[in-house]
C-alpha positions as CSV (number, residue, x, y, z in Angstrom):
1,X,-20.7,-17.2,1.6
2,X,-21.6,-19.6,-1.3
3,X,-18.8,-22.2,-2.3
4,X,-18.9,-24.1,-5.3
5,X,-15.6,-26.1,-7.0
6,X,-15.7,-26.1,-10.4
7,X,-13.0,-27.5,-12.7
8,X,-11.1,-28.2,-9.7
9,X,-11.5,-24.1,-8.3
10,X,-12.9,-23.1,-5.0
11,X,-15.3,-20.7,-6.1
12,X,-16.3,-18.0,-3.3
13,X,-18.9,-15.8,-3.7
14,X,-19.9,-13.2,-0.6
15,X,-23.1,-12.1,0.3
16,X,-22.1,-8.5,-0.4
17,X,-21.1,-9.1,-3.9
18,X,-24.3,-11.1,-4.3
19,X,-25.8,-8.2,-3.3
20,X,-24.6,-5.8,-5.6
21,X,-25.0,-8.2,-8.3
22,X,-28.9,-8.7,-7.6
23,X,-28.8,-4.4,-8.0
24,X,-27.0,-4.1,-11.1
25,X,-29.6,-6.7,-12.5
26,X,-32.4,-5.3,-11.1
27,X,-31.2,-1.8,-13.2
28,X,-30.6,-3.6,-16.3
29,X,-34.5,-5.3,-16.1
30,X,-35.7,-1.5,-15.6
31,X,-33.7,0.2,-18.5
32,X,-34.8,-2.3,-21.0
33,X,-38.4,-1.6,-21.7
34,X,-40.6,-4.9,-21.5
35,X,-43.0,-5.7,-24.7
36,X,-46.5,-5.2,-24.4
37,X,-47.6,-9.3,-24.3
38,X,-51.2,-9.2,-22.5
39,X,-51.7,-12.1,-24.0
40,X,-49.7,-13.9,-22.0
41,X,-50.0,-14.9,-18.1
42,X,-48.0,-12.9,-15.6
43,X,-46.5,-15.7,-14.6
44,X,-44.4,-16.0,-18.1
45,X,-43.5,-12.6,-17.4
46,X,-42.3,-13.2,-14.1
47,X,-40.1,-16.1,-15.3
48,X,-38.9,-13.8,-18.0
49,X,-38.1,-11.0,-15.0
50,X,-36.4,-13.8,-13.1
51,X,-34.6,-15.4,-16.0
52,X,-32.1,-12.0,-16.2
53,X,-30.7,-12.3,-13.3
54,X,-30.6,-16.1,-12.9
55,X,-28.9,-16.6,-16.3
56,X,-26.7,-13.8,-16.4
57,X,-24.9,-14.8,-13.0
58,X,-23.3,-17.9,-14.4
59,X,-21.8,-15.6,-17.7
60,X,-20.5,-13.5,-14.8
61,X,-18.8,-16.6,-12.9
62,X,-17.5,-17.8,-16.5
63,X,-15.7,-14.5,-17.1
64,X,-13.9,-15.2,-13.8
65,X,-13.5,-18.9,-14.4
66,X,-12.0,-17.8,-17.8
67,X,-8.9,-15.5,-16.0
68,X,-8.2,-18.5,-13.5
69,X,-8.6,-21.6,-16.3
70,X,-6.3,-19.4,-18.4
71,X,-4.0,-18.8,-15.5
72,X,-3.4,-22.8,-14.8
73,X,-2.9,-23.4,-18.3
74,X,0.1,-20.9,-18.5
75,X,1.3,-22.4,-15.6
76,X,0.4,-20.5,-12.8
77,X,-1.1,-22.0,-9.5
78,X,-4.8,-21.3,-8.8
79,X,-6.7,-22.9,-6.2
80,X,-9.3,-20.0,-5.8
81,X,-12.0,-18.1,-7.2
82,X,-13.1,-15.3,-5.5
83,X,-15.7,-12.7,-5.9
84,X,-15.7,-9.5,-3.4
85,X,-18.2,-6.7,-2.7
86,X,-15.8,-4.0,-4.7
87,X,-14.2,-4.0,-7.6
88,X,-12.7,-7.1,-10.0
89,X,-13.4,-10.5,-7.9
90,X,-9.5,-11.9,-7.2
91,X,-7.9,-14.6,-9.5
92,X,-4.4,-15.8,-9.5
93,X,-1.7,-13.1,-9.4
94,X,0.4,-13.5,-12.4
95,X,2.1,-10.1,-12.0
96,X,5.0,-12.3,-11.6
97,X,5.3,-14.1,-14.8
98,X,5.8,-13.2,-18.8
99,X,4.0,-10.0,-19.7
100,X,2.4,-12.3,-22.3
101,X,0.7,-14.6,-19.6
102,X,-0.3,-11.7,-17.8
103,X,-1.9,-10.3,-20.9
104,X,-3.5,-13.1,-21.9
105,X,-5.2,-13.6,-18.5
106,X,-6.3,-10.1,-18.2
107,X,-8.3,-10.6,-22.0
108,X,-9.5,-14.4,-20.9
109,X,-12.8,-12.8,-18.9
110,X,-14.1,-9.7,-21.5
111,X,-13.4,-11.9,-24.0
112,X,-16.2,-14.7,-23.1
113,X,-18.3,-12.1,-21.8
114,X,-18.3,-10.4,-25.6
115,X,-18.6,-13.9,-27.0
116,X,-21.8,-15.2,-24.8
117,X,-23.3,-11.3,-25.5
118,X,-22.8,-11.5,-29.0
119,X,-24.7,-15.1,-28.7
120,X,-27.4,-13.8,-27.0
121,X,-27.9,-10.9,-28.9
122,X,-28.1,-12.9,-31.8
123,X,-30.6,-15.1,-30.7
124,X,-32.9,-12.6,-29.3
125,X,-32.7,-10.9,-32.9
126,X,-33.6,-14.7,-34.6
127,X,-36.7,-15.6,-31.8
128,X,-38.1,-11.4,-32.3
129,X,-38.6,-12.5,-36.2
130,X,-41.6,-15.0,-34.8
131,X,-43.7,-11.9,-34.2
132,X,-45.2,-13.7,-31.4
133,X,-45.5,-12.3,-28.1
134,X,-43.7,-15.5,-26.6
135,X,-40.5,-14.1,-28.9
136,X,-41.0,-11.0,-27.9
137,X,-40.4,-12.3,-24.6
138,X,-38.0,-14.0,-24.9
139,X,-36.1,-11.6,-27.0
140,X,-36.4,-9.0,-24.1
141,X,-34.7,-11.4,-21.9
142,X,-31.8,-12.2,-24.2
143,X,-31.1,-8.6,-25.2
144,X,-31.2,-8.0,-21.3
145,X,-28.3,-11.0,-21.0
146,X,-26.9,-9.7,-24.1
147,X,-26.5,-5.5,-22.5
148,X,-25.4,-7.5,-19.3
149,X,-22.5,-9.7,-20.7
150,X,-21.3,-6.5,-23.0
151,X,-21.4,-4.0,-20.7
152,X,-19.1,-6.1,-18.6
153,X,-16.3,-6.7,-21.2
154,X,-16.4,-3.2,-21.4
155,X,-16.3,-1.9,-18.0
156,X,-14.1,-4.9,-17.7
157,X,-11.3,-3.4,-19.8
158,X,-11.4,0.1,-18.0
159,X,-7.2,0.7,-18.4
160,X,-6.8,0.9,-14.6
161,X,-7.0,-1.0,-11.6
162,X,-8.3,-3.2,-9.9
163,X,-10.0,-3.9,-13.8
164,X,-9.0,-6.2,-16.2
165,X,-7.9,-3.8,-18.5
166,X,-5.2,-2.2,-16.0
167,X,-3.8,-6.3,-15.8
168,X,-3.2,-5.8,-19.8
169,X,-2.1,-2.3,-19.6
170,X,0.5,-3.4,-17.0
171,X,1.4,-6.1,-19.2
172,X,2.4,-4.0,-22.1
173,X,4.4,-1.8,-19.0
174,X,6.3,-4.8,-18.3
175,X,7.2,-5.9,-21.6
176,X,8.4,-2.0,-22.4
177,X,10.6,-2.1,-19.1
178,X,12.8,-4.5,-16.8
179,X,11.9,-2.4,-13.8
180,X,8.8,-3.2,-11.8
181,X,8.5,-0.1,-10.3
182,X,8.2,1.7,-13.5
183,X,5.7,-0.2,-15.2
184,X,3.7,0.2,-11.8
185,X,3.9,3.7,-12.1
186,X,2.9,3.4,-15.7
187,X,0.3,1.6,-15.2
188,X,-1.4,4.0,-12.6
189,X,-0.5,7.1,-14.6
190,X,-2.7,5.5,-17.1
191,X,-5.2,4.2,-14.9
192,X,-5.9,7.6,-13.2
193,X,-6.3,9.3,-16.8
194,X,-8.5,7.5,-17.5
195,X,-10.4,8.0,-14.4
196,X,-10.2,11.6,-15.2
197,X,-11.7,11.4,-18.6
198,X,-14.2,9.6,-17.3
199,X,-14.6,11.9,-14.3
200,X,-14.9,14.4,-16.9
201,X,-17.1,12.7,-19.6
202,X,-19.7,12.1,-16.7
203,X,-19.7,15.8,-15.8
204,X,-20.6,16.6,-19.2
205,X,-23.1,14.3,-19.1
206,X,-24.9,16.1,-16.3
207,X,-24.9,19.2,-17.6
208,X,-26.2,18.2,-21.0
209,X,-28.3,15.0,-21.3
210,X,-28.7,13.5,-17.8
211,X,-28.3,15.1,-14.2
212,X,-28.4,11.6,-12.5
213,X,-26.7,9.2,-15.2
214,X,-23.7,11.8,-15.2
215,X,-23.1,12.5,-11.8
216,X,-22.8,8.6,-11.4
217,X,-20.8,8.1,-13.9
218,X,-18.3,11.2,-12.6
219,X,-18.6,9.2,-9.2
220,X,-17.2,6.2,-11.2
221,X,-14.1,7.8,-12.4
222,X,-13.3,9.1,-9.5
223,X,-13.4,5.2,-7.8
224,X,-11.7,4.0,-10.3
225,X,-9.0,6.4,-10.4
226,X,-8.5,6.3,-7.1
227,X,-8.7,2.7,-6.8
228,X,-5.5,2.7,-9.5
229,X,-3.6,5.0,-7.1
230,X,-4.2,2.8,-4.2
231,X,-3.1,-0.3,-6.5
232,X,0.2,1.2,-7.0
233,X,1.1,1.6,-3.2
234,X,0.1,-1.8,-2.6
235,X,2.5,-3.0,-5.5
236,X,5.1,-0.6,-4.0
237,X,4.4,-2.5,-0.6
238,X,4.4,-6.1,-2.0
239,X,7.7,-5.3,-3.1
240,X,9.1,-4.0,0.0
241,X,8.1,-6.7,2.1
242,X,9.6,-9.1,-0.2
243,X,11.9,-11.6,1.0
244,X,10.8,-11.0,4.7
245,X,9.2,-13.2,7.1
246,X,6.9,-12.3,9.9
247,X,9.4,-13.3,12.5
248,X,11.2,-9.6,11.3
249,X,8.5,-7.7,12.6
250,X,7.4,-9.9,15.1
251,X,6.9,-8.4,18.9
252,X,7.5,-10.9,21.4
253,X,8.0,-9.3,24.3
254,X,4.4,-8.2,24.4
255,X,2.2,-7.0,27.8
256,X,-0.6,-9.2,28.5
257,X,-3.7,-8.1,30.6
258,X,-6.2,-10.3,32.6
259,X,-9.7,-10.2,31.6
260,X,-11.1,-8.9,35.0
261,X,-8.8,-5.6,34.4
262,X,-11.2,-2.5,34.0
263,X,-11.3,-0.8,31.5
264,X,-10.1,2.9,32.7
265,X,-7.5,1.6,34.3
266,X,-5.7,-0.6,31.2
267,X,-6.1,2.7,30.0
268,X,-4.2,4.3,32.7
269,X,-1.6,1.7,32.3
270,X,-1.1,2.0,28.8
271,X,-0.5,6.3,29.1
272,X,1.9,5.3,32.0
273,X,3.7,2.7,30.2
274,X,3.5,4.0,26.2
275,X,2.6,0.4,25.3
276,X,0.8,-0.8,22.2
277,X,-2.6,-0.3,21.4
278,X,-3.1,-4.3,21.3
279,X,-2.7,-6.2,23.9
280,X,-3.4,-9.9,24.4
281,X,-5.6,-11.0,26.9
282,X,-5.0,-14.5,29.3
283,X,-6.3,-15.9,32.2
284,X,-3.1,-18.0,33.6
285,X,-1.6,-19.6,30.8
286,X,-4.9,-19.6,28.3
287,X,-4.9,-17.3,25.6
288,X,-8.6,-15.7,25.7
289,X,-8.6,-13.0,22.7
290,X,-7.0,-9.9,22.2
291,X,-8.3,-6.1,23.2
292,X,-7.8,-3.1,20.9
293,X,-7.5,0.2,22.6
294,X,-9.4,1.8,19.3
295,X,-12.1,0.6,20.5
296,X,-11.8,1.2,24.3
297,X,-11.2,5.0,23.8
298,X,-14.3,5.3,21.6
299,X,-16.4,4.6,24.9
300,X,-17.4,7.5,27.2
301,X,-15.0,8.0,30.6
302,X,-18.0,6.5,33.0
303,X,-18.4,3.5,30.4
304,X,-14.9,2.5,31.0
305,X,-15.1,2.8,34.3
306,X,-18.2,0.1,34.1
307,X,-17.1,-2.2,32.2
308,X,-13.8,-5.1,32.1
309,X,-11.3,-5.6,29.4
310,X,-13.7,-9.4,28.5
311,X,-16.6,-7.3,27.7
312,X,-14.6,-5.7,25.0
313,X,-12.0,-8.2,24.1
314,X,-12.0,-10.0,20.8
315,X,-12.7,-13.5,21.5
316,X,-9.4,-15.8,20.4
317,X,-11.9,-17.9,18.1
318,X,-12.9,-15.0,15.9
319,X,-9.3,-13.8,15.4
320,X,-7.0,-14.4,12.6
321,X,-3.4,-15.8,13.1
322,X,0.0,-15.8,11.4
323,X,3.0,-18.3,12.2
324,X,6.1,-17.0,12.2
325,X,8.0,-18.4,8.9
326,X,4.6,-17.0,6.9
327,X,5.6,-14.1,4.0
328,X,5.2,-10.9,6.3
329,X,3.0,-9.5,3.1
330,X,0.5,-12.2,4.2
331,X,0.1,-10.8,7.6
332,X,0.0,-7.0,5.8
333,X,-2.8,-8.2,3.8
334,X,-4.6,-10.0,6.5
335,X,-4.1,-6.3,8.9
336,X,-5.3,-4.4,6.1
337,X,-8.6,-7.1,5.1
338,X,-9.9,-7.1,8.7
339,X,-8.9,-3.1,9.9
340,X,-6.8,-4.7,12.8
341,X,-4.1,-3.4,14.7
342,X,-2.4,-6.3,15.7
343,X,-2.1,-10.1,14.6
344,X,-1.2,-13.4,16.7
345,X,1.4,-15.0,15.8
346,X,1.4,-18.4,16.9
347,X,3.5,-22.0,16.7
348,X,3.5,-23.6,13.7
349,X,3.9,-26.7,15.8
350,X,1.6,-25.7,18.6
351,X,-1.5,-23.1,17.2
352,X,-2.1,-22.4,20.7
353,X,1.3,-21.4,21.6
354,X,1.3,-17.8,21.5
355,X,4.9,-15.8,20.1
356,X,4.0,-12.7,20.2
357,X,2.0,-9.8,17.8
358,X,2.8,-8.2,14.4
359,X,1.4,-5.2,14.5
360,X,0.9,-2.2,11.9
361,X,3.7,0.2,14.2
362,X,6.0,-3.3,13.7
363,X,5.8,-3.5,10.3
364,X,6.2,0.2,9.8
365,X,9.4,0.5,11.9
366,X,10.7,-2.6,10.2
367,X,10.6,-1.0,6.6
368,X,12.2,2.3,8.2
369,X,14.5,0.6,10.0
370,X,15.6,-0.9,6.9
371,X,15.9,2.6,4.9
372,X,13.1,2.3,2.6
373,X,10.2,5.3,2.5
374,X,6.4,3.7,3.2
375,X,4.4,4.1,-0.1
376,X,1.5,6.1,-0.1
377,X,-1.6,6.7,-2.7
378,X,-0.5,9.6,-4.3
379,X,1.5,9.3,-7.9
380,X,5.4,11.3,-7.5
């Protein structure tokens, strides 16, 4: 994880994301056919390789640097920046605010990227009139920067989620409606359209110009469609939830199982008793960690029988906790980020002090309990 604070921003970039970055940058060196310059040394034509990559990352970190600067100045509190493997990296959630905030935020990030593309195309078209080598050069790599920063204001404003463009197109929702839910369902309607065309477009593609080009670009609209339906049930659960704490789905009467307990028989326990598939492990009054039975009953029979619930427990450091007066979406995020069962729930006053668990059964009986039908991914 690389961490950076400019203009007052935590700026988080993850290895994945890094990742995928270095691909993306890779393809755009290889689509754009270098000049012929054997006049030069390779290593001018390594630097020019290099330079792609090196100088299109901070245009990418400016396009998010735009939503959140853009953000603070309508009044909205950001703190971080953060850019993930999939998808849009997070800014500030402005959902909550005027529809013409929201707007503007969405628009802050495509719009520098066009600007700094439209600057680089137009000095690799001034430097390519030298008729040198050297400008030929150096025009390849500011065409490259310029494809780059353009091709990301336009992906950028794809009308669906988690894109920029489905932020503005749930904007214009909100200002056409009072009711959230509606312009949510708007919004996705539109987003998964457009997956579809481009679903569609991309098959076209393959059948007519280029197998591997279209199928990818099918692949896309499919993401991205999809990704706009699963947007829309976590909207639907952000509002459910709020308004509750995690002390309304909180378990505190919890079973707790001593590290030296083998495996096959915390099993046999759990079938006898019906008990949660989490349960926290302490040795006298120390909490240790918590075991999952997910991944206990992926282990063959004899393996259970081998091994104790410490081989398999999740150590207490590596775990994430909630405290009780914490939104209960936090804890819903934080089960959904990490694929966990269960979280700790500790004291606000003593960290160490263990409550009890909120677990994904919790939170699900909570919302029935209270009349109100779990949102799922598909559009009504």
């Amino acid at each position: 994880m690389i961490r950076a604070r400019p203009f007052g921003l935590e700026l988080r970039i993850g290895a994945g994301w890094l990742l995928s970055y270095l691909f993306i940058a890779a393809s755009l060196v290889l689509w754009y056919a270098m000049p012929d310059v054997p006049a030069l040394p390779p290593a001018a034509v390594f630097f020019a390789i290099v330079a792609v990559p090196a100088l299109l990352l901070p245009a990418v970190v400016a396009h998010e640097l735009a939503h959140a600067l853009v953000a603070r100045r309508r009044g909205a509190v950001v703190h971080i920046v953060d850019l993930r493997l999939m998808g849009v990296p997070a800014h500030s959630d402005v959902a909550g605010r005027a529809p013409a905030t929201e707007a503007l935020v969405a628009v802050a990030g495509p719009a520098v990227s066009g600007v700094l593309g439209v600057i680089a195309l137009g000095v690799g078209l001034v430097v390519e009139r030298a008729g040198t080598e050297a400008g030929s050069l150096a025009a390849w790599t500011c065409i490259c920067l310029a494809a780059g920063n353009l091709l990301l204001a336009a992906v950028s404003m794809y009308p669906g989620a988690p894109m920029d463009g489905g932020q503005l197109v749930h904007a214009i929702a909100r200002s056409t409606t009072r009711d959230p839910a509606t312009a949510a369902r708007r919004t996705a309607v539109v987003g998964v359209a457009a997956g579809w065309l481009v679903m569609i477009v991309g098959l076209a593609v393959a059948l007519t110009v280029d197998a591997t080009a279209g199928l990818w670009l099918a692949l896309m609209g499919w993401f991205l469609g999809r990704a706009s339906r699963l947007a829309r049930a976590q909207d639907q659960l952000i509002r459910l939830t709020a308004g509750l704490d995690v002390r309304d789905a909180l378990l505190q009467e919890v079973a707790v199982v001593s590290p030296g307990l083998t495996l096959d028989t915390l099993m046999a326990q759990n079938q006898l008793t019906s008990g949660p598939d989490v349960y926290p492990v302490k040795q006298g009054d120390t909490l240790l960690g918590v075991i999952d039975l997910r991944d206990v009953r992926a282990l063959p029979a004899k393996r259970r029988m081998e091994l104790r619930v410490t081989d398999r427990m999740r150590p207490v450091a590596s775990l994430r906790s909630v405290r009780e007066d914490q939104d209960l979406w936090d804890a819903v995020a934080l089960l959904e980020q990490g694929r966990l069962g269960a979280l700790l729930v500790v004291d606000h006053l003593d960290p160490a002090h263990l409550l009890g668990l909120v677990t994904r059964a919790s939170v699900t009986r909570l919302l029935r309990s209270r009349h109100v039908p779990m949102p799922d991914d598909r559009l009504p």
